[in-house]
N, C-alpha and C positions, 0 to 999 in steps of 0.2 A: 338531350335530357336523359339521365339515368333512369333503367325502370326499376324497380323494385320488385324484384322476381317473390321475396316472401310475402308481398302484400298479395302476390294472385293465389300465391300455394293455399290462401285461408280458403278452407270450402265456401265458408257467405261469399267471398268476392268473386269467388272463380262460378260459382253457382248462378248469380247473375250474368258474369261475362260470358259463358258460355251458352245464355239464354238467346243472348244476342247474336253468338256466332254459327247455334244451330240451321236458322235460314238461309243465310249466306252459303255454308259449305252445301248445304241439302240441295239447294237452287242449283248451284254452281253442277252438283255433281248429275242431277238430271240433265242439266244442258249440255254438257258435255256429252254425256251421253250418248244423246243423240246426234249430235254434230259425229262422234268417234263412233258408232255403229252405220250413219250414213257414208262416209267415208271407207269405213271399213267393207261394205257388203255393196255397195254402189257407184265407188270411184278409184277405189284399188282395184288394178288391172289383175287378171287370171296371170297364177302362178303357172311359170312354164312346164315345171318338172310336177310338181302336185297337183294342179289342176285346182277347181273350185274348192276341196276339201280342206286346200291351207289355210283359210279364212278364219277355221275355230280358234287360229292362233292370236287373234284378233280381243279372244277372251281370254284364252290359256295362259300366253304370255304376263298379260297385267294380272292376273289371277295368280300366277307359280309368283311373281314378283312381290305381292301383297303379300303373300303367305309368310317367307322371308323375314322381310322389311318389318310388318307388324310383330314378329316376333321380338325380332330386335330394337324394338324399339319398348316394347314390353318388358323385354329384361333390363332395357336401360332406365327405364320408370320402377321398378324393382330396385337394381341398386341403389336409385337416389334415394327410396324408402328405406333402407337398409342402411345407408350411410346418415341420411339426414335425421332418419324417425317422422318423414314427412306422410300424413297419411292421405291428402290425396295422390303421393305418387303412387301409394298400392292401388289407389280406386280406378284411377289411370291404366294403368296395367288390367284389372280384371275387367275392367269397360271393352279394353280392347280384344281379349281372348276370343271370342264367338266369333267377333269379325273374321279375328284369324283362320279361328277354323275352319268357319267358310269360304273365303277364298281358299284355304287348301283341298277341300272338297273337291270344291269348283276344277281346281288344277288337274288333280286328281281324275275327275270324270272327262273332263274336255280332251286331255290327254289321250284318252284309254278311246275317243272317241275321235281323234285326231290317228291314233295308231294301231286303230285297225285296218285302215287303208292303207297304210304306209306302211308296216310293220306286218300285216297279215296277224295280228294277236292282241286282244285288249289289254293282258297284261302280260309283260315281262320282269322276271326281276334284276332289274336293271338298276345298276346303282343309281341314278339321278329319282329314279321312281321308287326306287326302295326309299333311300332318304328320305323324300317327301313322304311318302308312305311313315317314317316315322313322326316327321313332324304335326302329323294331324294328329297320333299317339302322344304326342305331348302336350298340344292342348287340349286335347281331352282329357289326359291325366293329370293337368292341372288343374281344370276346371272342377274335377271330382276330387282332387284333393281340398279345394276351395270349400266345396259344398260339405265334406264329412267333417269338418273342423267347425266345431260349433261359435271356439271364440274368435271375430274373426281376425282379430290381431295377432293370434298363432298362425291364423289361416295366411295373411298378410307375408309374413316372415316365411314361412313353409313353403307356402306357392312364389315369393324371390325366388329362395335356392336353388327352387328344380330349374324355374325358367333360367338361372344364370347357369347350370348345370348344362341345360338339353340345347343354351344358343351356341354348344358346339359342333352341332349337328347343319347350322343354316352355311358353313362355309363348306363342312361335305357336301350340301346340295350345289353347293354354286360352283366347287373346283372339280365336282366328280366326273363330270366329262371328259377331263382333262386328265385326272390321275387312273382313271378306269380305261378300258376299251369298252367303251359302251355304247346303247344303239342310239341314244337321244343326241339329237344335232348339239355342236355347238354354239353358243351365241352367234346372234346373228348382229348385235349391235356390239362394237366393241372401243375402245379408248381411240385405237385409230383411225377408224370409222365405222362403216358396214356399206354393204350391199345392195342395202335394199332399196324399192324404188321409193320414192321421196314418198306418194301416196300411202302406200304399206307402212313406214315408218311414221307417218303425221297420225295414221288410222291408230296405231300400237301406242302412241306415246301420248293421243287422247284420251283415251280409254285407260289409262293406266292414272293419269291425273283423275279422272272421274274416278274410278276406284280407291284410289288415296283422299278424295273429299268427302267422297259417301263414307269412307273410316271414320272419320273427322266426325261427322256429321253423327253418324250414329253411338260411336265412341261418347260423344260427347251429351248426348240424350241419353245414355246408360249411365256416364258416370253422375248426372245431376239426381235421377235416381234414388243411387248408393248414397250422395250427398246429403239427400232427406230419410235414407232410412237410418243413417250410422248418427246423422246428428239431431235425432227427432226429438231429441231432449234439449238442445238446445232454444234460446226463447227466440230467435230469428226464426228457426221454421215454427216453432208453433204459433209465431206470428203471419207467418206467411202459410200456414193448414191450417187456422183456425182450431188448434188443438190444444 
């Protein structure tokens, strides 16, 4: 059965639907959670070369990958805005900004807190950390360009651009290791396999799904939000505020 992608794009229908999908992804991503923090801190075995201190990698990793990922997917909710005139694809995109930034914090500090043992320095400027370093620069300057635009359909269109602008910055982070000589390892999962011990790897790749549903999850609590402040004129929500 075909679905009708423009019937969910209406805010009333997707407003609902995502009422429904908030607990599920919310649930799902606490459980996770703890399944991928017990694993991770209690069943992966001590790293031979780093010792117990490899374990932030545990956060860092699905933290540096969210960072990314949510961008690009942000610019890809932008273009459809921008191609289609779709406006919860803009609402989608600014939903998910904060997330982003957080996790890039998140990268950011765990790192810095990852490579002072390892590294002997909190911070280098290191191109994979540079990069990242500027990606948190862009959602924060997106976000403040969102906020200074009072209409927010300039603001819509505006904050596209730069995000389609600045997602050439997500494949510097991800190839810099590679075109740099720099100090950050490289991947340790790769197309042809990896390394690591099956434990380490089940720890990393829970916790990175829990991080992608708590996106979900809170993405989608923000955007329902936006949904009743942009259409409070409409007669569904003031059916549903009492307004």
């Amino acid at each position: 059965m075909a679905i009708n992608l423009y019937y969910y794009a209406s805010p009333a229908t997707f407003y609902q639907l995502s009422g429904k999908l908030i607990p599920w992804f919310g649930w799902s991503a606490a459980i996770l959670t703890l399944i991928g923090l017990y694993i991770s801190f209690f069943v992966a075995p001590t790293d031979f070369q780093q010792g117990e201190a490899y374990r932030i990698i545990f956060i860092h990793v699905p933290a540096a990958w969210m960072s990314m990922f949510i961008y690009l997917v942000m610019a890809f909710w932008g273009a459809i805005g921008l191609a289609f005139k779709t406006r919860l694809s803009f609402m989608m995109s600014r939903a998910l900004a904060p997330t982003g930034a957080l996790f890039t914090f998140v990268a950011l500090w765990t790192g810095a807190l990852w490579g002072k043992p390892m590294w002997g320095a909190w911070w280098v400027w290191d191109a994979r950390l540079t990069s990242e370093l500027i990606l948190l620069f862009l959602y924060i300057g997106i976000m403040a360009l969102w906020a200074a635009i009072d209409d927010p359909q300039r603001g819509d269109r505006a904050g596209a651009l730069l995000t389609l602008v600045g997602a050439i910055n997500v494949p510097i982070i991800y190839f810099s290791v590679k075109w740099w000589n720099t100090l950050h390892q490289g991947a340790s999962i790769k197309p042809s396999g990896t390394s690591m011990h099956e434990a380490m790897l089940a720890g990393m790749l829970i916790m990175a799904f829990a991080a992608w549903f708590y996106t979900i999850a809170v993405a989608l609590y923000r955007v329902r939000t936006l949904i009743i402040e942009r259409e409070r004129n409409s007669e569904w929500v003031k059916a549903l505020t009492g307004k």
